[in-house]
Backbone bond lengths (Angstrom), bond angles and torsions (degrees), N, CA, C in turn:
res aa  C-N    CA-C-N  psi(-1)  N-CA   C-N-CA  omega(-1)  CA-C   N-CA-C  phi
1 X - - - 1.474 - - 1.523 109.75 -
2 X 1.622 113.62 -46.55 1.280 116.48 -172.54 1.763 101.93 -63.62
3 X 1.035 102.92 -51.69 1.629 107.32 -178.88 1.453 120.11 -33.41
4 X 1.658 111.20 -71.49 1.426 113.45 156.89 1.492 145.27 -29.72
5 X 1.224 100.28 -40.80 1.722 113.84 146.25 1.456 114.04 -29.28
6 X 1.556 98.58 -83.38 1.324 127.16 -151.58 1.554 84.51 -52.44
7 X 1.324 137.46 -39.73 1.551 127.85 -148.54 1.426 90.77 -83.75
8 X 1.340 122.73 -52.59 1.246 112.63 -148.56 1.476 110.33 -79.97
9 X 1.740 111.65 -3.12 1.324 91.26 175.76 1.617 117.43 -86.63
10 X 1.452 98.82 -19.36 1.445 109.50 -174.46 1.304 120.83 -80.74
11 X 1.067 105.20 27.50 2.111 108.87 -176.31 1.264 102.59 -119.51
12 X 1.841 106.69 120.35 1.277 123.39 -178.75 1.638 109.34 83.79
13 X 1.045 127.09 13.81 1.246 146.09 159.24 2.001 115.54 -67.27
14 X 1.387 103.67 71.24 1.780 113.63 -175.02 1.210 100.54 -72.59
15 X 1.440 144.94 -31.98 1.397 132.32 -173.37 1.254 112.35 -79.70
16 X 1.409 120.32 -15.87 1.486 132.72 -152.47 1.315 101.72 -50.08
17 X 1.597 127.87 -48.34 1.275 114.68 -161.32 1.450 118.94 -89.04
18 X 1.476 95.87 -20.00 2.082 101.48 -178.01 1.693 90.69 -78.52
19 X 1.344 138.71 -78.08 1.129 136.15 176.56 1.581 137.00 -40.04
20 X 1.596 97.44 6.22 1.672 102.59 -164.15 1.423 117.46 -73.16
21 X 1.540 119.95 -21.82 1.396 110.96 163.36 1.679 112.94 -83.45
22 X 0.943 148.80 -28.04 1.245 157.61 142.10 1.352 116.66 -26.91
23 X 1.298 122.52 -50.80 1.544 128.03 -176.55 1.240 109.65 -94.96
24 X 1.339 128.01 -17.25 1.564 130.98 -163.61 1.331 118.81 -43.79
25 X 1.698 103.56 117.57 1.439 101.51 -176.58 1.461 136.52 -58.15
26 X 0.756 122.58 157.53 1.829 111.93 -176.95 1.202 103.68 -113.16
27 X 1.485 116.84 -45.68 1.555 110.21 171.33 1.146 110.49 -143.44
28 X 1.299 135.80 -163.26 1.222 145.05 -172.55 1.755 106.72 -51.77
29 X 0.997 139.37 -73.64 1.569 149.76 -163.48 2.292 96.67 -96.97
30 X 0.885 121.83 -23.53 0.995 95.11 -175.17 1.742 101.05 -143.14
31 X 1.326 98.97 162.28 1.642 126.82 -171.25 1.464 124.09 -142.54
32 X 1.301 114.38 138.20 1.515 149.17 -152.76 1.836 97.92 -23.58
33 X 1.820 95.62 -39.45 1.223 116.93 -167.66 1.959 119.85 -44.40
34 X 1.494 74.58 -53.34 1.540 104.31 -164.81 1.902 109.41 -38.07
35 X 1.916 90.16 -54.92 1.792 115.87 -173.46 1.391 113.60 -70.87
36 X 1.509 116.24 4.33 1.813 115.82 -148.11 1.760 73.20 -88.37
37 X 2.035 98.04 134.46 1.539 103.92 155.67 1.569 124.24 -56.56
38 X 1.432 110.72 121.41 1.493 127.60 173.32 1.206 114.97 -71.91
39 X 0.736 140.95 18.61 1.589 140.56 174.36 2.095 117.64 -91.84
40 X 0.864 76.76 -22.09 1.836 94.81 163.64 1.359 101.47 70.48
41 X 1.776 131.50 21.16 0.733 148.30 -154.61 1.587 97.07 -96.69
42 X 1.135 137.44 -18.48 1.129 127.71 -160.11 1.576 109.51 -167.26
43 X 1.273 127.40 170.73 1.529 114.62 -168.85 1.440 98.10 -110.45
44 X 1.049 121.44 42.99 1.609 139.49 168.29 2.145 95.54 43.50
45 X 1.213 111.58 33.57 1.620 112.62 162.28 1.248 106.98 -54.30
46 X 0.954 124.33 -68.02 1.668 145.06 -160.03 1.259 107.14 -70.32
47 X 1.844 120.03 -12.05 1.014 128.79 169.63 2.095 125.77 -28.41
48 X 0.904 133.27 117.82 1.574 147.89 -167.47 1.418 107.09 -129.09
49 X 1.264 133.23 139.59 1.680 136.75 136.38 1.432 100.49 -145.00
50 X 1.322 104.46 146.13 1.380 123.46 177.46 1.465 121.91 -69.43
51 X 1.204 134.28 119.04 1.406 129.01 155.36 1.062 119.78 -20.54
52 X 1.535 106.84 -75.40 1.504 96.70 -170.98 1.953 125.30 -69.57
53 X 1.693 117.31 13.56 1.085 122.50 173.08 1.460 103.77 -89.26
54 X 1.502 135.40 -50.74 1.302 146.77 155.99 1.621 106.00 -38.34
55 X 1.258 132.55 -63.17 1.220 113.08 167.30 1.936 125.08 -37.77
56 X 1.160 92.32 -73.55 1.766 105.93 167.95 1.397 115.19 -21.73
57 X 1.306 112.82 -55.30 1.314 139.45 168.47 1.108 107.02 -29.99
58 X 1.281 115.64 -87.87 1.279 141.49 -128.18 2.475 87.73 -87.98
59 X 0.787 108.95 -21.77 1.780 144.42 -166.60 1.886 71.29 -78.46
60 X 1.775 101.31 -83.24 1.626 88.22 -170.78 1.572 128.67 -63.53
61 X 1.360 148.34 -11.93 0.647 167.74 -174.49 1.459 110.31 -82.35
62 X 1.351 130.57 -46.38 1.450 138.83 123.57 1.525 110.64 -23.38
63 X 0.620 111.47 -84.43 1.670 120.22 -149.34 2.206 98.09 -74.03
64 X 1.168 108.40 -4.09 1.575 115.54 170.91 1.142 99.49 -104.25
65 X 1.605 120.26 -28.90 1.675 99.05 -166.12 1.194 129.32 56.68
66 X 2.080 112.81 34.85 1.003 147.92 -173.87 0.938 172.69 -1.00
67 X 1.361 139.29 -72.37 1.775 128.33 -112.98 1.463 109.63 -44.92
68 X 1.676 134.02 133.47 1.100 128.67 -153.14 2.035 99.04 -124.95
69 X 0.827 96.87 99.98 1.420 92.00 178.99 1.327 117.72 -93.27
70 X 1.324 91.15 154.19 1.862 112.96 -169.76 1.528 128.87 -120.60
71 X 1.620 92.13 89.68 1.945 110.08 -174.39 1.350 121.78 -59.88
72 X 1.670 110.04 -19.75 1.433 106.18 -175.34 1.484 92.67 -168.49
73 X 1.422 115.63 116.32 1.580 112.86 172.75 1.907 111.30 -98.33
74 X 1.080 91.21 -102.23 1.873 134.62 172.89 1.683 91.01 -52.60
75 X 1.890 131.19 112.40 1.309 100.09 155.78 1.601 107.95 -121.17
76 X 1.286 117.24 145.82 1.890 103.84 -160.92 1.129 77.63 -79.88
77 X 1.676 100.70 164.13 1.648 123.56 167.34 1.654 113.98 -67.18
78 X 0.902 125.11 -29.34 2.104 113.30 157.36 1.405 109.29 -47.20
79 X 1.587 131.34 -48.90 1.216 129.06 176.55 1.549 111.69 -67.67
80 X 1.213 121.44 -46.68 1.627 123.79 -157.92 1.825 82.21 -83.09
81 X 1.398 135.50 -27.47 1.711 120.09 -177.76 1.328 103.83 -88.49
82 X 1.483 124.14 -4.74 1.450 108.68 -179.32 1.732 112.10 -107.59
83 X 1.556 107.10 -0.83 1.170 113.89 169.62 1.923 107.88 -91.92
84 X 1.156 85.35 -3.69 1.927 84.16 -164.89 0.908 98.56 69.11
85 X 1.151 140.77 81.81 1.826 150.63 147.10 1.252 135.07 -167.46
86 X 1.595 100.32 67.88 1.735 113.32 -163.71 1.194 98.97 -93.10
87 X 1.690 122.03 -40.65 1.433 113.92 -165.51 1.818 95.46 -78.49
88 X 1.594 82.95 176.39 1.970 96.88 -170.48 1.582 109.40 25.27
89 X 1.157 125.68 38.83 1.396 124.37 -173.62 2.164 95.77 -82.70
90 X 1.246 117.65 87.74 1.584 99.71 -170.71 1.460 93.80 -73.09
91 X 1.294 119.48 7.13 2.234 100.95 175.08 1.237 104.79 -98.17
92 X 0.863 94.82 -12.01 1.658 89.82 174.84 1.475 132.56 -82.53
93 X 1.723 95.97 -19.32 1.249 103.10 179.99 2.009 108.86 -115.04
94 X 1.238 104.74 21.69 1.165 126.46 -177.37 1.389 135.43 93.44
95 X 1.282 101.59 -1.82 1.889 121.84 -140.33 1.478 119.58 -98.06
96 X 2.056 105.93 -2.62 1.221 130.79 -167.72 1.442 128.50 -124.61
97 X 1.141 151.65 141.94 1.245 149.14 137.88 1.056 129.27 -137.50
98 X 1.526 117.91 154.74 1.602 139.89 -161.32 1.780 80.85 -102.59
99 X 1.534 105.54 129.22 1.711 101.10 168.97 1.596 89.03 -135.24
100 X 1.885 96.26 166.15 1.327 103.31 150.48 1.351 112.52 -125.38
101 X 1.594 133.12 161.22 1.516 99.88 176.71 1.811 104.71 -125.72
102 X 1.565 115.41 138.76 1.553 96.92 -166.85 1.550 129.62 -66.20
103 X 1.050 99.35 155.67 2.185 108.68 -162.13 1.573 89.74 37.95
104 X 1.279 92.04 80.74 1.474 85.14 162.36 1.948 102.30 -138.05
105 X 0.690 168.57 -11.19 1.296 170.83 -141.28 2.179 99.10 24.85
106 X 1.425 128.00 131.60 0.863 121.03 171.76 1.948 141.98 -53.42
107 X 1.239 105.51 -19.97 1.048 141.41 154.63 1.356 122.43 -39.10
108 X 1.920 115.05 -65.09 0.760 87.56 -167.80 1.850 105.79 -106.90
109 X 1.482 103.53 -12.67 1.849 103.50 150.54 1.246 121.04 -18.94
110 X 1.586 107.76 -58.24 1.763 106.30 161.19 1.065 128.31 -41.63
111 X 1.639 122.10 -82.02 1.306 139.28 167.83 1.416 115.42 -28.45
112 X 1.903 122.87 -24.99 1.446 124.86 160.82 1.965 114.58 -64.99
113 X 1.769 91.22 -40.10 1.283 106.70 -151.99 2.059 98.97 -72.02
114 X 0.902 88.02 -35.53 1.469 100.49 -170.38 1.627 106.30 -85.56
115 X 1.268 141.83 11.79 1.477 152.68 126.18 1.538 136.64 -61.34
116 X 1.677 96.05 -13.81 1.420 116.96 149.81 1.388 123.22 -133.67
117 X 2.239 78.79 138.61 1.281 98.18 -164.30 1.601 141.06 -78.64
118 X 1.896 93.22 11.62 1.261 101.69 -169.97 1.505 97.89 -87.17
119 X 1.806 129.94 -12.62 1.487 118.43 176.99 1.156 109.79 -75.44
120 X 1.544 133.47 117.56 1.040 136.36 174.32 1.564 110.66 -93.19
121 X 1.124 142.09 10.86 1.353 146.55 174.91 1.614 98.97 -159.18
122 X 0.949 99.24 116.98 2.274 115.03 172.35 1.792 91.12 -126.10
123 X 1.597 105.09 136.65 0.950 134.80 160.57 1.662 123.84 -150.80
124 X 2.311 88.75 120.77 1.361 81.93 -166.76 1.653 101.01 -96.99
125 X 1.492 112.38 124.34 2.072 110.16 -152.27 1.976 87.04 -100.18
126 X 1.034 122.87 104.88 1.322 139.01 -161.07 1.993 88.34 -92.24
127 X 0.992 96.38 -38.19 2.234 90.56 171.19 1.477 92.89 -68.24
128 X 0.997 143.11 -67.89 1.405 125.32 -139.20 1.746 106.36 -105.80
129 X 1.436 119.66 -5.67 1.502 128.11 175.20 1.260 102.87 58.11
130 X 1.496 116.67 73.41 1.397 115.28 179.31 2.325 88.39 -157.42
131 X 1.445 101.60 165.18 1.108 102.43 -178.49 1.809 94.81 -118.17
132 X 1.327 113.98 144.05 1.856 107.49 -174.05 1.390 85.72 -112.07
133 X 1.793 101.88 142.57 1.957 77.68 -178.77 2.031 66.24 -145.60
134 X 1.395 112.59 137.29 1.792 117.95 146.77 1.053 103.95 -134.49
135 X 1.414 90.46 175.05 1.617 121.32 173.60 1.469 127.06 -116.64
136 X 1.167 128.47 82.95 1.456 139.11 173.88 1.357 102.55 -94.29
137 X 1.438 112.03 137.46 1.584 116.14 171.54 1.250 96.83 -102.25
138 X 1.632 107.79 152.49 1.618 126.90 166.76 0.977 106.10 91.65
139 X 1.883 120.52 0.36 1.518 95.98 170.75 1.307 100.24 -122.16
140 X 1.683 113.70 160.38 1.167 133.09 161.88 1.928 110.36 -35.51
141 X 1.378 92.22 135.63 1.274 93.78 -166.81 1.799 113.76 -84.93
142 X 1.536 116.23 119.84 1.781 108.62 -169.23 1.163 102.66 -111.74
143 X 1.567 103.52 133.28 1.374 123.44 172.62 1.408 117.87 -106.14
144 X 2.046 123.25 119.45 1.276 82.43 -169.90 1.774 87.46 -149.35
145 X 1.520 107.89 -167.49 1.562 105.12 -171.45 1.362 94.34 -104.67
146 X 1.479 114.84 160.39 1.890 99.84 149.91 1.453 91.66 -140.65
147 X 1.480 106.41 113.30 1.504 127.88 168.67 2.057 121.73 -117.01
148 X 1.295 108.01 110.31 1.374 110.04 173.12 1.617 105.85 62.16
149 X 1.533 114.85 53.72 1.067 135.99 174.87 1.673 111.06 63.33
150 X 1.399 115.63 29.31 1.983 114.29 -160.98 1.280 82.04 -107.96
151 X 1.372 136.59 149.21 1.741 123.12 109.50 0.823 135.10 -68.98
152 X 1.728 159.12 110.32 0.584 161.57 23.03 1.471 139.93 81.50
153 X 1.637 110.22 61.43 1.715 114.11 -148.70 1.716 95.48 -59.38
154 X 1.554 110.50 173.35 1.394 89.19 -166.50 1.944 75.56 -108.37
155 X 1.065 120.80 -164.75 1.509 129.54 -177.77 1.755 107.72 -172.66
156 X 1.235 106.20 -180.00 1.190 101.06 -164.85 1.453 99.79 -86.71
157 X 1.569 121.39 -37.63 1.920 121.23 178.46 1.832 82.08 -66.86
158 X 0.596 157.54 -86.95 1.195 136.99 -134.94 1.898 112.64 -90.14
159 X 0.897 123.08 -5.58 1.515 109.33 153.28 1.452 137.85 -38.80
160 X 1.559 110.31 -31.41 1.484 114.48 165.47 1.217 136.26 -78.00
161 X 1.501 105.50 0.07 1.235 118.53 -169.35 1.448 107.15 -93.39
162 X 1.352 107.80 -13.51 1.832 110.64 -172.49 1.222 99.85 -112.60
163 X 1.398 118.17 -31.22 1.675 107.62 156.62 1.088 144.56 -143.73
164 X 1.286 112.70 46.39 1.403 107.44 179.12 1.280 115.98 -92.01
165 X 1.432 119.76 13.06 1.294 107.55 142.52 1.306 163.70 -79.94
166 X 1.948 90.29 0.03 1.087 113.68 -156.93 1.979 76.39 -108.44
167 X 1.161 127.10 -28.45 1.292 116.71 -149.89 1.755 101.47 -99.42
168 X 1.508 113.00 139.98 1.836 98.34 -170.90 1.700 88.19 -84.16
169 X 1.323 87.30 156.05 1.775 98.23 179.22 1.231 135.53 -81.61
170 X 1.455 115.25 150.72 1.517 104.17 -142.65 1.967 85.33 -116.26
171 X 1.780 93.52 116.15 1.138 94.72 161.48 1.593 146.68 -62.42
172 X 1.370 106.10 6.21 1.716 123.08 -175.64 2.003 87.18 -84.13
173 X 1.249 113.74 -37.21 1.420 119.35 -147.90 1.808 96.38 -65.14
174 X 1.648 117.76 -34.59 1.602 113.52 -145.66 1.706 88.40 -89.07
């Protein structure tokens, strides 16, 4: 199965060989390319992503039945010090990403994202229409909103408020 993949993405692929350390896949659906910090700040050397975020990934992307795009992977430390945001920066240290996933409504990308247990931080960022999802081990896992510049921890009284529109209603609940 894995094999077949691998073929069919690589046919008709002309850049493949000048770009092949540049593009190099990491796993099945995504490559080195995808996570490289955009800020043009740096020649992505210092470049990092975590395994176990590419796993996760690759877990949601499955379980959406997909294409999962990637707004912000890898961010070098020139970008994360010129934004003012070195400390707890998890993109910086590989451990984070901003996704969108296609026809997917953001909502419920979450509600996928937050069924696995390897995201230890989901944020659904309702200003910028993007979902933040990392993976840090050892910490308590935070779920939270970001609306009109707030965070917004998410909790269980207030979980319905971000989606229960997206979710059909569960007659055990009334």
């Amino acid at each position: 199965m894995r094999q077949q993949h691998h073929h069919r993405h690589n046919h008709g692929n002309h850049h493949h060989q000048q770009n092949q350390k540049r593009r190099q896949k990491i796993s099945d659906h995504f490559s080195r390319k995808d996570f490289f910090c955009k800020s043009g700040l740096d020649d992505n050397s210092s470049f990092r992503i975590s395994a176990g975020l590419i796993g996760a990934l690759e877990l949601l992307r499955y379980r959406a039945n997909q294409r999962i795009n990637i707004i912000k992977g890898y961010e070098c430390t020139e970008s994360a010090e010129r934004t003012g945001k070195v400390k707890r920066n998890y993109h910086n240290q590989g451990l984070a990403a901003n996704i969108t996933i296609d026809n997917t409504p953001l909502e419920i990308a979450f509600l996928i994202a937050e069924e696995i247990p390897d995201f230890t931080g989901i944020c659904l960022n309702l200003d910028e229409k993007y979902i933040h999802l990392r993976v840090n081990k050892g910490k308590n896992r935070e779920l939270w909103v970001r609306k009109n510049s707030q965070d917004i921890p998410l909790t269980d009284e207030n979980h319905a408020q971000y989606f229960a529109h997206v979710i059909p209603a569960d007659p055990e609940q009334v």
